[in-house]
C-alpha positions, 0 to 999 in steps of 0.5 A: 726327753723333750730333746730327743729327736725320732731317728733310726740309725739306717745301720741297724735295719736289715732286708725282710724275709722272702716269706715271713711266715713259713711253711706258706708257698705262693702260687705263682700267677698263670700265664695268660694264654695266646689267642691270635697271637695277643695274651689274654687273662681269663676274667674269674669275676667281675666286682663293680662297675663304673663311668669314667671319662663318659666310658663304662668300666668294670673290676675285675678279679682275675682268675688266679691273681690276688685281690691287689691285682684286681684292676678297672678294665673298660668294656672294650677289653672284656670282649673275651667274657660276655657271660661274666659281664652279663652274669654282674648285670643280672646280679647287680640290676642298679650298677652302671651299663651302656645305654646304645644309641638306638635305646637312647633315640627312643626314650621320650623327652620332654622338650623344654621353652627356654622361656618356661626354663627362665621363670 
């Protein structure tokens, strides 16, 4: 036994089913619609947040996609759902979200000697 190699013959292997489970039909996804002349996916939920590259991102589950087709989307592409991303904030107060320049001009900092720093 210890001579026998782990090989398939590539010969006996044969295409998978198109669906192998019958009587199951796959929706096809829907089209994006045409808005000012862009395509534009309607945004079902967003799942999660995150900072990459210094910029917010967010999850996004599309509306009538799977969840393999979720994907990271930055703010900037979400401008067609401010309510989705309000409603993830209000649900999920501790997730990542922008913090605009006047907001961050006005949080108090204590400055730091860089002699105190050292020692």
């Amino acid at each position: 036994m210890r001579s026998l190699h782990p090989v398939f013959n590539v010969m006996k292997l044969s295409p998978a089913p198109d669906n192998p489970i019958t009587g199951r039909h796959w929706k096809p996804p829907p089209l994006p619609k045409l808005v000012d002349g862009e395509e534009e996916y309607v945004v079902e939920k967003i799942l999660n947040s995150r900072m990459f590259q210094w910029k917010l991102q967010f999850l996004v589950k599309w509306e009538g996609y799977r969840i393999e087709e979720n994907t990271w989307e930055y703010l900037e592409n979400l401008n067609h759902a401010p309510e989705k991303v309000m409603k993830f904030h209000t649900k999920n107060l501790g997730a990542p979200r922008r913090i605009r320049a006047l907001t961050f001009g006005s949080i108090p900092f204590c400055p730091i000697s860089l002699s105190s720093a050292s020692s």
